[in-house]
DRENMARKOL-620983 format. One record per residue: x, y, z of N, C-alpha, C in turn; residue in three letters. Coordinates in pm, 1 decimal, padded with zeros to 6 digits. Each point is the difference from the previous one (the first is absolute). Layout:
// residues N
ZATOR     n.c1     n.c2     n.c3    ca.c1    ca.c2    ca.c3     c.c1     c.c2     c.c3 residu
ZATOR        X        Y        Z        X        Y        Z        X        Y        Z    ALA
...
This chain:
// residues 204
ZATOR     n.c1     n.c2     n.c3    ca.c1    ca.c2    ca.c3     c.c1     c.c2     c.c3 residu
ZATOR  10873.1  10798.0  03297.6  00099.0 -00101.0  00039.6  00004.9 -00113.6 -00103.1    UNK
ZATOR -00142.8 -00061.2 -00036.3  00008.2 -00099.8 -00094.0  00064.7  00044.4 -00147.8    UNK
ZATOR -00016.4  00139.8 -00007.7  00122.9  00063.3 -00178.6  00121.8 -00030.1  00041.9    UNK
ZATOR  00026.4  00038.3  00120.1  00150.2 -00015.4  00050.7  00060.5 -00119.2 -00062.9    UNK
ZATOR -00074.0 -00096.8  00131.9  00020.0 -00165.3 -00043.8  00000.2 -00027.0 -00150.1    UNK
ZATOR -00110.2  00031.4 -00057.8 -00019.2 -00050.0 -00148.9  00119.2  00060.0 -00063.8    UNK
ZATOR  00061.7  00081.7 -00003.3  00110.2  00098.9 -00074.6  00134.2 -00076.1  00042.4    UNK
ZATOR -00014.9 -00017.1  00090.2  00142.0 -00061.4  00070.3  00008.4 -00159.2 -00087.9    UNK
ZATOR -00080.9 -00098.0  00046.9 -00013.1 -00140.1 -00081.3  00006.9  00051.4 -00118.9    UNK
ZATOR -00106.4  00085.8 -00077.5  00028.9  00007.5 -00149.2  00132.7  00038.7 -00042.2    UNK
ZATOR  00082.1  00083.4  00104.7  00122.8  00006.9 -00070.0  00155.9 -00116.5  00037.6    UNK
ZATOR -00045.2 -00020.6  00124.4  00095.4 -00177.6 -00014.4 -00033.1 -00142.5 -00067.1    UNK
ZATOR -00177.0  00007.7 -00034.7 -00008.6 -00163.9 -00063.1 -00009.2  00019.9 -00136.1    UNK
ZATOR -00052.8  00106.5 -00047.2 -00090.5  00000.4 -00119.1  00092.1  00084.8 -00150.5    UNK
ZATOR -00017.8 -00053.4 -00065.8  00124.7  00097.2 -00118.6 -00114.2  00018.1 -00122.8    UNK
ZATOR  00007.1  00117.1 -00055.1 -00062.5  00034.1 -00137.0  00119.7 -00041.6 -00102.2    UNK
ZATOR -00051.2 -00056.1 -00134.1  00100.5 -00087.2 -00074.8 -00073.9  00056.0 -00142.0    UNK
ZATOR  00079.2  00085.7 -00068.9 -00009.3  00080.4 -00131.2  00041.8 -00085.0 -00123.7    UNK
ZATOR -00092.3  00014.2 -00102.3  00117.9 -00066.2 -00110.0  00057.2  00113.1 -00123.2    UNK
ZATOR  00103.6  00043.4 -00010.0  00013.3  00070.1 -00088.7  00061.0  00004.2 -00127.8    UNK
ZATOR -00005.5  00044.4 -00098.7  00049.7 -00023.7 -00140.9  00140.8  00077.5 -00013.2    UNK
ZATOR  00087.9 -00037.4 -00060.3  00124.0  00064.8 -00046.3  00015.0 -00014.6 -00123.2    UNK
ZATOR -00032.1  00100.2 -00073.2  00004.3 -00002.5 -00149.7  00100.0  00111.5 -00051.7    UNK
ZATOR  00010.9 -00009.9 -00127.1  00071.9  00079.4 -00093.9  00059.6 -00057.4 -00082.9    UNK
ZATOR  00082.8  00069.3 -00113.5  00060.1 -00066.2 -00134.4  00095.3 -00067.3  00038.2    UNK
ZATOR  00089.0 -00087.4 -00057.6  00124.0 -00096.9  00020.2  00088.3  00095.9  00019.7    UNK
ZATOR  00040.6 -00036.9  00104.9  00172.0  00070.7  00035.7 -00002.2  00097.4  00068.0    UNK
ZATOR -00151.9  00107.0  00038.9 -00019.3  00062.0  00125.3  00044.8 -00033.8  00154.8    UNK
ZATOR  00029.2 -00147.6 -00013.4  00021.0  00023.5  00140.2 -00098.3 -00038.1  00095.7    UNK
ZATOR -00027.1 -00084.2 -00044.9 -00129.1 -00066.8  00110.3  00058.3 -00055.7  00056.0    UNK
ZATOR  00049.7 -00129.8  00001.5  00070.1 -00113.1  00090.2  00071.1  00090.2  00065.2    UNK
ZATOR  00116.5  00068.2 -00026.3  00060.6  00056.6  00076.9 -00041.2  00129.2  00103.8    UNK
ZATOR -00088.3 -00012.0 -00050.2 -00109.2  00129.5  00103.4 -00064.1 -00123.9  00121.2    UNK
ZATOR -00011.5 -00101.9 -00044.0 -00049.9 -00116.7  00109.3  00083.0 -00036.0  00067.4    UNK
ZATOR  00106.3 -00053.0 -00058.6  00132.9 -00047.8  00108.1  00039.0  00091.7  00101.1    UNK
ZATOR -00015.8  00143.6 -00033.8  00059.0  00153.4  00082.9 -00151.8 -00037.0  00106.0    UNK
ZATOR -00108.8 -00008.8 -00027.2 -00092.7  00007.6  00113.6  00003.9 -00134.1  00067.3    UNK
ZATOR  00032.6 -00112.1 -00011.4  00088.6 -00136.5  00054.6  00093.6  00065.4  00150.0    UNK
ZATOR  00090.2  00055.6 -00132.4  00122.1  00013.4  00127.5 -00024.0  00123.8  00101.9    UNK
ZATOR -00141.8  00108.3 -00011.2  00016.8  00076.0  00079.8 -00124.2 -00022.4  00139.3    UNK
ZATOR -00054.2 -00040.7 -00063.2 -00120.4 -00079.4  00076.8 -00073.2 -00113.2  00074.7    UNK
ZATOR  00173.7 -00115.3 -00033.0  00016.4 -00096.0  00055.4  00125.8 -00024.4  00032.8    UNK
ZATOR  00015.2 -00119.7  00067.6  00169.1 -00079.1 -00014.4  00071.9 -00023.2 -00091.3    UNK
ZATOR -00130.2 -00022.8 -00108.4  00066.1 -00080.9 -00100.2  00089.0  00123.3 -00102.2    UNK
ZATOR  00104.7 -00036.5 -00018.2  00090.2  00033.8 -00099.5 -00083.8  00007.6 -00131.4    UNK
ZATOR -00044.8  00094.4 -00088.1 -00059.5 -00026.7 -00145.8  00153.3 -00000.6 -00074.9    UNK
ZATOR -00047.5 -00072.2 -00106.7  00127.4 -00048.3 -00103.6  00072.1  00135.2 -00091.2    UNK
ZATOR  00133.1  00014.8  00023.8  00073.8  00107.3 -00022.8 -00101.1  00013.6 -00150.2    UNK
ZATOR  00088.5  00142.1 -00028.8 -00073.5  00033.8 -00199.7  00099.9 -00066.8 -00063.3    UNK
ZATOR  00068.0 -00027.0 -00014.4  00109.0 -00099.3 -00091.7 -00076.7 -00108.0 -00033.5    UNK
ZATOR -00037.2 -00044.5  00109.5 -00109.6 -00170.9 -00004.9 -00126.5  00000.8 -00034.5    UNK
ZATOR -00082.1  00138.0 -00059.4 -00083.7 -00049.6 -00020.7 -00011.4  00020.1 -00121.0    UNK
ZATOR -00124.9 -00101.1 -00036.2 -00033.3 -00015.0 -00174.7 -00156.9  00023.6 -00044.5    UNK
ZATOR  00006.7  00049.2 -00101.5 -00152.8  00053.5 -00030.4 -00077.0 -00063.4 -00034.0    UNK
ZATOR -00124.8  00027.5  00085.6 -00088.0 -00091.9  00096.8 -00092.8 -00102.1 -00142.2    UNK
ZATOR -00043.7 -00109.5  00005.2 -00039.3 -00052.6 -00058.2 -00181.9 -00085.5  00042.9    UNK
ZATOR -00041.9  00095.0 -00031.9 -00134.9 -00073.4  00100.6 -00047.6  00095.2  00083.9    UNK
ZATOR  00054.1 -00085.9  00132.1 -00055.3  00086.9  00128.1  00077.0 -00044.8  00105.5    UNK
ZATOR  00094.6  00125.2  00069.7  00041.7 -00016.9  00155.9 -00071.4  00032.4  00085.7    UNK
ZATOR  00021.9 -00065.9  00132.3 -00057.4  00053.7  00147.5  00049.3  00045.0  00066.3    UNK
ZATOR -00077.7  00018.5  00076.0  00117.2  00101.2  00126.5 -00101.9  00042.5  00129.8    UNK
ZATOR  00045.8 -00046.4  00111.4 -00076.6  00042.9  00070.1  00054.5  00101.4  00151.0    UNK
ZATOR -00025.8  00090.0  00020.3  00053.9  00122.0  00079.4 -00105.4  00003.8  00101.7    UNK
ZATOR  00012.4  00084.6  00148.1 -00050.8 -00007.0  00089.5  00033.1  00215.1  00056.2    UNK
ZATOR -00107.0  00086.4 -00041.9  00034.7  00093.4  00062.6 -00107.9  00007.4  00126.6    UNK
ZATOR  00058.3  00053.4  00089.3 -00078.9  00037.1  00145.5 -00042.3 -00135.8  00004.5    UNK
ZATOR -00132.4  00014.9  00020.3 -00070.9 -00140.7  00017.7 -00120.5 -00049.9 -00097.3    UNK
ZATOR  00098.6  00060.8 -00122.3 -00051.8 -00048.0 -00122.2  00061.7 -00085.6 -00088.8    UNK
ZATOR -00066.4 -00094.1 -00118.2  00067.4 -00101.5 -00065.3 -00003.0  00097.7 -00105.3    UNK
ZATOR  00095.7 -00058.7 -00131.1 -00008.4  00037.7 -00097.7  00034.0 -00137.2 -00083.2    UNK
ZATOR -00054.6 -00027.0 -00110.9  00009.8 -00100.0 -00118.4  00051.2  00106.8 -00097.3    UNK
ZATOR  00112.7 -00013.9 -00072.4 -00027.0  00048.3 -00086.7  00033.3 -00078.8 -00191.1    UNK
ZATOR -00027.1 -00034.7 -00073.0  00014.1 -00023.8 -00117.7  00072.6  00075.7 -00089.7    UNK
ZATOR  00069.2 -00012.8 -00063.9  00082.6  00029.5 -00069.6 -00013.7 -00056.2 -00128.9    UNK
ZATOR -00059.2  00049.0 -00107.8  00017.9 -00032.3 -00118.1  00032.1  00017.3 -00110.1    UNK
ZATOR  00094.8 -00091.4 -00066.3  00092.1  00057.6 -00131.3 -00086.4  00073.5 -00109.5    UNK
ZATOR  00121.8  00091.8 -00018.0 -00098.9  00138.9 -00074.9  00034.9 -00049.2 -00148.4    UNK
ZATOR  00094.4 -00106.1 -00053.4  00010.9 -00000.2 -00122.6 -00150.6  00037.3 -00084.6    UNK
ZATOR  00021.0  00050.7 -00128.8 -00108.9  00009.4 -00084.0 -00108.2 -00117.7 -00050.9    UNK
ZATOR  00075.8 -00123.9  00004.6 -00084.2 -00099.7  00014.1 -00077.7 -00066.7  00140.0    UNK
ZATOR  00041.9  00060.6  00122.5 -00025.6 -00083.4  00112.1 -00092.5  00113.4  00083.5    UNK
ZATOR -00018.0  00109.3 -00065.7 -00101.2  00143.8  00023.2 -00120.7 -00050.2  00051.9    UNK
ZATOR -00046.0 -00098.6 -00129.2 -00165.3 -00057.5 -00006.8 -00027.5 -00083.2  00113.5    UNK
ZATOR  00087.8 -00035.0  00070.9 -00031.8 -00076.0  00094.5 -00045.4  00098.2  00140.1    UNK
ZATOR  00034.0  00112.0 -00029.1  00043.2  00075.0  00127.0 -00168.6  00017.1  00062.8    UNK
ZATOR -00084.8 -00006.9 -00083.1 -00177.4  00036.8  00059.3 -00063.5 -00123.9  00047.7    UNK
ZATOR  00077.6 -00164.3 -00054.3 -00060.7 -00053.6  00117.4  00059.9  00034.3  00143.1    UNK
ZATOR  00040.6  00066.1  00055.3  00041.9  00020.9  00126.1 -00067.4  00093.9  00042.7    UNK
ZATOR -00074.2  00067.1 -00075.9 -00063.2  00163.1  00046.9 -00141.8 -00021.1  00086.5    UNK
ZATOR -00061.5 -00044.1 -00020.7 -00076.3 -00030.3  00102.3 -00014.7 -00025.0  00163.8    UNK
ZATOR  00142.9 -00068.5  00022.1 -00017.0 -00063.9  00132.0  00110.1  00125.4  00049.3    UNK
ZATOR  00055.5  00090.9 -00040.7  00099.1  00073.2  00028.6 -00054.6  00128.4  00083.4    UNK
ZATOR  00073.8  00066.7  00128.7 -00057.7  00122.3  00050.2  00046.6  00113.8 -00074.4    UNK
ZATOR  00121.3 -00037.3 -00032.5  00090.7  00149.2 -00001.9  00103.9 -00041.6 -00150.6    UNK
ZATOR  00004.5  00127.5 -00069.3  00078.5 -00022.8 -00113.9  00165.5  00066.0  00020.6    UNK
ZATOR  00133.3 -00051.3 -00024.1  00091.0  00076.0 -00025.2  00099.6 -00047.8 -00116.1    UNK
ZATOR -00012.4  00141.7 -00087.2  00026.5  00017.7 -00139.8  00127.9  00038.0  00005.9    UNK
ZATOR  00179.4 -00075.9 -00029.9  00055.2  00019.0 -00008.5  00103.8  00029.7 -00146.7    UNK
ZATOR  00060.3  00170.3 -00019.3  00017.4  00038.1 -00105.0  00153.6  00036.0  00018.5    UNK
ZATOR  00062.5 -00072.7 -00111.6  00160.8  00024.6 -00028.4  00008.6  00161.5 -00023.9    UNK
ZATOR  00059.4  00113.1  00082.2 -00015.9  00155.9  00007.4  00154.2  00009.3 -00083.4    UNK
ZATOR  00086.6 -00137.4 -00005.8  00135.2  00064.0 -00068.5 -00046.1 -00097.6 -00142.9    UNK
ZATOR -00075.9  00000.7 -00067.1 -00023.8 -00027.8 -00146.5 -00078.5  00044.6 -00076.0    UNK
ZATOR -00022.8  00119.8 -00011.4 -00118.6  00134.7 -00082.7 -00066.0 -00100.7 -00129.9    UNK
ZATOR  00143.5 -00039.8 -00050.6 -00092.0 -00049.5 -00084.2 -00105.6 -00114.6 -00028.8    UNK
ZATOR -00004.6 -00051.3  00124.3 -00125.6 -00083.2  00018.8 -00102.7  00052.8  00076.5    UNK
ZATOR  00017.7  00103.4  00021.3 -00102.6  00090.1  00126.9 -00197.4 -00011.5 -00106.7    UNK
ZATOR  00028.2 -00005.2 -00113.9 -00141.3 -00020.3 -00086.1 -00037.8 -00124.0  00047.4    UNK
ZATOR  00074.0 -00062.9  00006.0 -00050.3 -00161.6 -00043.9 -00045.4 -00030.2  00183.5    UNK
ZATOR  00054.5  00042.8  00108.0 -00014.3  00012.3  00147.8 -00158.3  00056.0  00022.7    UNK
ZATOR  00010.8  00169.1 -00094.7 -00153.8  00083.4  00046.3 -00078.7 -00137.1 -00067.0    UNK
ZATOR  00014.8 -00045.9 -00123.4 -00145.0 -00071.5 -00056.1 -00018.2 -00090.7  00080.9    UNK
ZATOR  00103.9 -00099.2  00091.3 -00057.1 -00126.2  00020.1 -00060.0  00058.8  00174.8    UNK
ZATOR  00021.5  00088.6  00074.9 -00028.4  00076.0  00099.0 -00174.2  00074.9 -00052.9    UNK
ZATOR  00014.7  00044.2 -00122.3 -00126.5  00012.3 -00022.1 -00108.5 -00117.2 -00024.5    UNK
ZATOR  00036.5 -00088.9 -00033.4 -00054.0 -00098.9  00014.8 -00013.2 -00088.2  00080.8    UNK
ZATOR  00029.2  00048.8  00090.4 -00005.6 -00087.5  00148.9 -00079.7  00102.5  00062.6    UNK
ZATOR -00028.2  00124.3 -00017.2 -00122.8  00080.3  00093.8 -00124.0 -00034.6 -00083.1    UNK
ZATOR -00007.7 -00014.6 -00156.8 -00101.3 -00016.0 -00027.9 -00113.4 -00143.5  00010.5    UNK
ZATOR  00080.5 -00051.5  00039.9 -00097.0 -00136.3  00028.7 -00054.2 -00002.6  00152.5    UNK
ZATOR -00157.5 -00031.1 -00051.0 -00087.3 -00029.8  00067.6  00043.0 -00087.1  00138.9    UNK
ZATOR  00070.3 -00085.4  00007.1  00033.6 -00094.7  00115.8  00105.1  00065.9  00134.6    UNK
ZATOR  00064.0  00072.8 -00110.3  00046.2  00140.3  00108.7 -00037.9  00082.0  00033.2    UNK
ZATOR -00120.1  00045.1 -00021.5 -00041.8  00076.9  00088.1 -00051.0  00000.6  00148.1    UNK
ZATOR  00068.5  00160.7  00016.4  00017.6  00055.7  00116.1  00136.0 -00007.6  00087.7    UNK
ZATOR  00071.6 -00119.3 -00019.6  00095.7 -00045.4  00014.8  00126.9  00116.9  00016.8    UNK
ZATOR  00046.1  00036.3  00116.5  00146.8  00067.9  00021.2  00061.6  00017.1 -00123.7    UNK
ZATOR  00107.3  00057.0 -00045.0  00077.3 -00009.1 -00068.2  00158.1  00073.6  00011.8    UNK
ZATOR  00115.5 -00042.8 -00000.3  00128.2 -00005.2  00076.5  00030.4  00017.7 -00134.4    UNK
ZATOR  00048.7  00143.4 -00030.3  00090.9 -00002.9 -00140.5  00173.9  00033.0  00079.1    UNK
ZATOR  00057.5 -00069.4 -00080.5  00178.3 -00027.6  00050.0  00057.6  00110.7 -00087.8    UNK
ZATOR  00091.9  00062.9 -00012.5  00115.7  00060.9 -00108.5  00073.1 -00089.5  00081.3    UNK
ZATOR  00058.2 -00128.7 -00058.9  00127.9 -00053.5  00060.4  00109.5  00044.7 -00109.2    UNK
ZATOR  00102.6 -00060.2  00110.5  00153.3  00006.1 -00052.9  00062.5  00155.1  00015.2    UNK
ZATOR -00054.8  00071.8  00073.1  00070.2  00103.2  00049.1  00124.2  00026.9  00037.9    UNK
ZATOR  00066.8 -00128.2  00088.3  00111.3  00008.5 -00021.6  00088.5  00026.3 -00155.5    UNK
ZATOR -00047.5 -00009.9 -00064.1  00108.8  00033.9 -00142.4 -00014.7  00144.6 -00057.2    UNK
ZATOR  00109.5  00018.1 -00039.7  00025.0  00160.4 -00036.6 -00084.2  00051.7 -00110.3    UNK
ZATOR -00020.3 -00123.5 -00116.1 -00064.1  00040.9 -00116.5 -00174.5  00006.0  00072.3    UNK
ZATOR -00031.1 -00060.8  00148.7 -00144.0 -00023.2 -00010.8 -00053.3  00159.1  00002.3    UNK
ZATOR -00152.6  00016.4 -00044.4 -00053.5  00131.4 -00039.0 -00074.5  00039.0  00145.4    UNK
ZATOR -00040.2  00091.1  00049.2 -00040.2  00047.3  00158.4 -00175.9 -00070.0 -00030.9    UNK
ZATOR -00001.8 -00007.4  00118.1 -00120.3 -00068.9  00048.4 -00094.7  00149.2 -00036.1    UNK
ZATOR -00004.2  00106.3 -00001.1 -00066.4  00058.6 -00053.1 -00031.8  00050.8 -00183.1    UNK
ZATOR  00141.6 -00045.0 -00074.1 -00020.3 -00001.8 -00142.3 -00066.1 -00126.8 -00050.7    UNK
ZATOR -00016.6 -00119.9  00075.7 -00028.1 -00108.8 -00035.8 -00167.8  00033.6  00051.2    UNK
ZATOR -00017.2  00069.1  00108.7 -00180.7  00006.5  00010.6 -00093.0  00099.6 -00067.7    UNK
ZATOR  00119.5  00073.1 -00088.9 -00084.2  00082.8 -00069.6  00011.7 -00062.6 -00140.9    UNK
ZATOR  00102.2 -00118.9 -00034.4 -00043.0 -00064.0 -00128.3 -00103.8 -00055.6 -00012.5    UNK
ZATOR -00031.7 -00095.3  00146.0 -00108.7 -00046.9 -00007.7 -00158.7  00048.7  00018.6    UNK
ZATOR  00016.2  00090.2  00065.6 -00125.7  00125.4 -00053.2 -00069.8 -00041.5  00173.0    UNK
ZATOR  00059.7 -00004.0  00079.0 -00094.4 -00061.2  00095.1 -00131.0  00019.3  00093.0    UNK
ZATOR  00006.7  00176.3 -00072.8 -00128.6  00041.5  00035.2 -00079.8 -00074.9  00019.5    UNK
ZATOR -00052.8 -00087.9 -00136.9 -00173.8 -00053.6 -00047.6  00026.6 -00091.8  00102.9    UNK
ZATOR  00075.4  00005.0  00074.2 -00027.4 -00133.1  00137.0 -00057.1  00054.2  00114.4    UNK
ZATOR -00094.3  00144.8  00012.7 -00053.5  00064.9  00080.1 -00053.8 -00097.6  00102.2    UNK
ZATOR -00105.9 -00075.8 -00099.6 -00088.6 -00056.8  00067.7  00028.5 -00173.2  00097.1    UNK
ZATOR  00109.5 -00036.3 -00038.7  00067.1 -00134.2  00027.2  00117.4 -00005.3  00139.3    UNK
ZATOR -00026.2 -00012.7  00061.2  00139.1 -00009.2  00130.3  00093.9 -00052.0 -00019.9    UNK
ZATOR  00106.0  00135.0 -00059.1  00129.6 -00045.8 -00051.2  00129.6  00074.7  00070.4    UNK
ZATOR  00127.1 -00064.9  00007.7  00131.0  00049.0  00000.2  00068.7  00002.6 -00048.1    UNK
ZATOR  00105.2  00132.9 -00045.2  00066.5 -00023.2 -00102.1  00177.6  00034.7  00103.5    UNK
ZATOR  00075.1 -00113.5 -00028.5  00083.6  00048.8  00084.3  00160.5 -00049.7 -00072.0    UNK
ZATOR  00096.6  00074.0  00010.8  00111.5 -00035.2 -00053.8  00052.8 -00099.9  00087.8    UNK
ZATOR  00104.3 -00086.6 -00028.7  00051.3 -00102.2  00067.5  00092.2 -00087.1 -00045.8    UNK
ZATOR  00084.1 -00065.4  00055.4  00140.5 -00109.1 -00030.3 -00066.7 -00115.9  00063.1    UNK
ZATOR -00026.9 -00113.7 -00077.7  00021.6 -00116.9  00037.6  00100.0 -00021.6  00050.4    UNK
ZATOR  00163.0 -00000.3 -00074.5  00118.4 -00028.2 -00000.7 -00006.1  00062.4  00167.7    UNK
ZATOR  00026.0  00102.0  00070.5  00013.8  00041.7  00079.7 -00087.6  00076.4  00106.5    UNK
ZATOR -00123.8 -00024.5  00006.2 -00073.9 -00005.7  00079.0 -00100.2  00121.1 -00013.8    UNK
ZATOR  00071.6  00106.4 -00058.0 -00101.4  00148.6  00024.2 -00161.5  00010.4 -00016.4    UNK
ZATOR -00022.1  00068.3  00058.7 -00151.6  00008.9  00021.4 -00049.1 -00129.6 -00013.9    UNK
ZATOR  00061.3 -00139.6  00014.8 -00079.5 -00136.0  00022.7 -00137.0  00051.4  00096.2    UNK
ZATOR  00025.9 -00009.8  00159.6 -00029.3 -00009.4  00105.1 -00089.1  00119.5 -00030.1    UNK
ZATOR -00039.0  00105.4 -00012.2 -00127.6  00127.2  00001.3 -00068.3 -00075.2 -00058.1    UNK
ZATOR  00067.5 -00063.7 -00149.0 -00102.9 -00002.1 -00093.1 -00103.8 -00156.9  00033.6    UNK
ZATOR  00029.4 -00077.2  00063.8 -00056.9 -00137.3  00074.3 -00081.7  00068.2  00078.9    UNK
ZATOR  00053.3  00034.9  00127.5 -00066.4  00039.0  00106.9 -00120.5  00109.0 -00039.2    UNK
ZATOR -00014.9  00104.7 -00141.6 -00107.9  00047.1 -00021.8 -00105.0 -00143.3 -00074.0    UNK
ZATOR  00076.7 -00053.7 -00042.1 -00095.7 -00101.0 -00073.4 -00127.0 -00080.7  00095.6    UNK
ZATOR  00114.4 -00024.8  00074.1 -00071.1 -00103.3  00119.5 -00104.9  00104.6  00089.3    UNK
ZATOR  00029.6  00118.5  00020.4 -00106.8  00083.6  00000.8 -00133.7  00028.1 -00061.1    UNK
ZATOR  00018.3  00004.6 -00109.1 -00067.8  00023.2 -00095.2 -00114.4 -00105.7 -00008.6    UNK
ZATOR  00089.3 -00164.3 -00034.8 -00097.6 -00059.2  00018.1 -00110.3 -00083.3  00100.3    UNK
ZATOR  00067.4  00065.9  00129.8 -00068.5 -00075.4  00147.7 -00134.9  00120.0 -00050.7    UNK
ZATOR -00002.5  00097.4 -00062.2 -00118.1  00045.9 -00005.2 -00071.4  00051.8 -00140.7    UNK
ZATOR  00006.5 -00076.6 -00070.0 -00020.7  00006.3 -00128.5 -00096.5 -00076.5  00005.9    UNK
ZATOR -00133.9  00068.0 -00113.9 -00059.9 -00122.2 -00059.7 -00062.6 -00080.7 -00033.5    UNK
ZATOR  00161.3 -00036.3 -00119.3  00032.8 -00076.8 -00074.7  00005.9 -00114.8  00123.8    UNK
ZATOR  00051.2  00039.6  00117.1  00063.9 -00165.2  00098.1 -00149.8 -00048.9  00081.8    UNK
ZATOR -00126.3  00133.4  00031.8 -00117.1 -00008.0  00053.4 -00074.5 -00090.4 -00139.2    UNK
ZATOR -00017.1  00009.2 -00084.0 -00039.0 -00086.4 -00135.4  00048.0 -00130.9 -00039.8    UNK
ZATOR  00121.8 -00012.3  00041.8  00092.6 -00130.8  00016.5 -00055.2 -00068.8  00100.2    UNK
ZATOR -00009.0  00054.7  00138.6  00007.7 -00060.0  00123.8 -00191.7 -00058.3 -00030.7    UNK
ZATOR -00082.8  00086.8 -00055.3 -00162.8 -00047.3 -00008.4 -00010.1 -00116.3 -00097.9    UNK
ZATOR  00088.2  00011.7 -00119.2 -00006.7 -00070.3 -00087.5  00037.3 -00169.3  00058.8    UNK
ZATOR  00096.2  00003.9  00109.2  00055.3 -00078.8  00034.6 -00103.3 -00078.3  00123.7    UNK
ZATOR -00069.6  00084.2  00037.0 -00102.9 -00049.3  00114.0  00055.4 -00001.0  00128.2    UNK
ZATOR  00054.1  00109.3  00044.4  00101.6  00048.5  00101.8 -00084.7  00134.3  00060.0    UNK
ZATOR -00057.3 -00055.2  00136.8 -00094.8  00132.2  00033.3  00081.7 -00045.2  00138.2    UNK
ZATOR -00059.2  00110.2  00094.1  00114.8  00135.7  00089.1  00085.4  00041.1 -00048.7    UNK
ZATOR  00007.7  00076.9  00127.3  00109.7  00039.1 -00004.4  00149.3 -00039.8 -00119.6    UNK
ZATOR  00102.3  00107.5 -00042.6  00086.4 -00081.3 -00097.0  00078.1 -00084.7  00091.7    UNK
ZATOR  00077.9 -00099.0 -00025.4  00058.9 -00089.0  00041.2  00230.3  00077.8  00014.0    UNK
């Protein structure tokens, strides 16, 4: 009876609150992959794609699935504003790597900085959410020619998704969240966070 009770309160007072990274090269489509999870996950209207501009720094964003929070960060992928992207890696649960699927010819410059975001130490263990956005467009390449450029095997060992998807128009948004938020209520990367943090019971 007392799990009952405890299950019931834990799921009307208490919220688990994720922070996650949104990375990739300039012009992938981050912001606009944020505004689309804005408008489907809340009230709020996210800002049409006409209006938005490439990100400079760092956006926020904060989403609510089931009776979970999400933070997520958003940071500009320009080539100069890259280096910034690992102070954030630490305090982060979950990674999602967003890749322009209608511009081949930046698909090199996407695998390296994606490879370099599994290889650091501060990410580890950490989820990882790979995007093929921009599906909606005719020239974009299939979510399966784009995962065999990137070789995604050697990610055996790392908890990853690789999933095609439209910012612009919503496709596979919603699977690809809702596995995330899966992923990381039991990951862990969030059990290592939560000790590090000095957070004992039960998760919150």
């Amino acid at each position: 009876m007392f799990s009952l009770f405890y299950g019931l309160w834990k799921y009307m007072f208490s919220k688990t609150e994720f922070h996650v990274l949104i990375l990739g090269i300039d012009k992938a489509g981050k912001t606009t992959f944020l505004e689309k999870l804005k408008s489907v996950y809340s009230n709020l209207e996210g800002l049409p794609p006409d209006r938005i501009v490439p990100t400079v720094g760092l956006n926020i964003g904060r989403i609510e699935v089931s009776n979970t929070k999400l933070v997520f960060w958003d940071l500009g992928g320009q080539p100069g504003l890259r280096s910034i992207w690992e102070k954030y890696y630490e305090e982060a649960h979950a990674v999602i790597f967003v890749i322009d699927a209608a511009c081949p010819s930046r698909f090199e410059d996407s695998k390296s900085a994606l490879e370099k975001v599994l290889r650091h130490e501060d990410l580890q263990g950490a989820p990882v959410l790979i995007l093929a956005n921009k599906q909606d467009l005719a020239e974009a390449v299939s979510g399966e020619e784009l995962a065999r450029y990137l070789d995604l095997k050697k990610l055996d060992e790392r908890v990853y998704m690789f999933e095609a998807v439209s910012a612009y128009d919503g496709l596979g948004i919603k699977e690809s969240v809702e596995w995330l938020v899966e992923v990381m209520e039991r990951s862990k990367r969030t059990e290592m966070l939560r000790i590090r943090a000095g957070v004992t019971g039960p998760p919150a």
